[in-house]
KOLVEXVO-62995 format. One record per residue (C-alpha): x, y, z. Coordinates in pm, whole numbers, padded with zeros to 5 digits, always signed. Layout:
N
XYZ ...
END
This chain:
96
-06505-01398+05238 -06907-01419+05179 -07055-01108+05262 -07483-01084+05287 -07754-00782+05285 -08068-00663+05320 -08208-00704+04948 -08432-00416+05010 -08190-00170+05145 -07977-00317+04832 -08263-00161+04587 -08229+00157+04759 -07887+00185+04745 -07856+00153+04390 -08132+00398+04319 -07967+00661+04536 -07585+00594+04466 -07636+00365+04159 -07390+00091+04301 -07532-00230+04406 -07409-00441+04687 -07291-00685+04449 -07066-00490+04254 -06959-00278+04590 -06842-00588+04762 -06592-00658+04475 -06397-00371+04653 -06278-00652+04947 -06051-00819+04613 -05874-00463+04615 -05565-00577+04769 -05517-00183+04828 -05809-00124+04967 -05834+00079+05339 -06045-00008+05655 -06111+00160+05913 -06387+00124+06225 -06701+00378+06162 -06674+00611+06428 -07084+00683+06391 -07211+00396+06422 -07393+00230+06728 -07292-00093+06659 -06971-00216+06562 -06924-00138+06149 -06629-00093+05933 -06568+00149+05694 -06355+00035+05378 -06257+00196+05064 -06085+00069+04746 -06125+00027+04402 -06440-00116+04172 -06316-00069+03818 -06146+00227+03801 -06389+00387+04048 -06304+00433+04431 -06578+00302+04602 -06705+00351+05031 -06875+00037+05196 -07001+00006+05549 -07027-00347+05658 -07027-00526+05961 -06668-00725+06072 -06717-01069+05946 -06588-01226+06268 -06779-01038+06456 -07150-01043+06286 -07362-01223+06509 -07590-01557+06397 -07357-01539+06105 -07127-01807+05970 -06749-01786+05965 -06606-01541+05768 -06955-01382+05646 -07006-01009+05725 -07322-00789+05619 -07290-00522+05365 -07498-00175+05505 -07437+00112+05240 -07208+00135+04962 -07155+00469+04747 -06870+00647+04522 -06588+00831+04722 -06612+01191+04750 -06312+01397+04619 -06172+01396+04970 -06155+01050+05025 -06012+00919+04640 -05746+01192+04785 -05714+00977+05074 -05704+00649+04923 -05452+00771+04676 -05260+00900+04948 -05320+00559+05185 -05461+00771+05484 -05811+00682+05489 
END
């Protein structure tokens, strides 16, 4: 799985949740990790959560098969941040 971004919006999101894309897309090798389709989104983005380290990590991200223009099996990372409280909870509990 390749996954792309925006290498702006990548800047910003490790100023504001100090997790880069890079290191947030190393939670799709969590073979616990929890998905889920964002229910506010306009467009059709995924929600998964799993572990980075020994951190539980959040990434939006477009479905790789369904990412338009893209090639196979590549999906776009959108935002990427540390779980809250309530969602570790959830991913502990496997009912993200």
């Amino acid at each position: 799985m390749h996954w792309t971004w925006d290498e702006n919006k990548n800047r910003s999101n490790l100023r504001k949740h100090s997790l880069s894309f890079e290191t947030a897309a190393l939670v799709f090798a969590d073979p616990l990790m929890l998905q889920r389709p964002d229910p506010h989104s306009e467009e059709e983005r995924w929600l998964t959560m799993g572990l980075v380290g020994n951190v539980v990590v959040v990434v939006s991200h477009t479905s790789p098969d369904l990412e338009a223009g893209a090639e196979p099996g590549m999906g776009r990372i959108i935002s990427a941040r540390k779980a809250t409280s309530h969602e570790r909870r959830s991913y502990e509990e496997e009912e993200f």
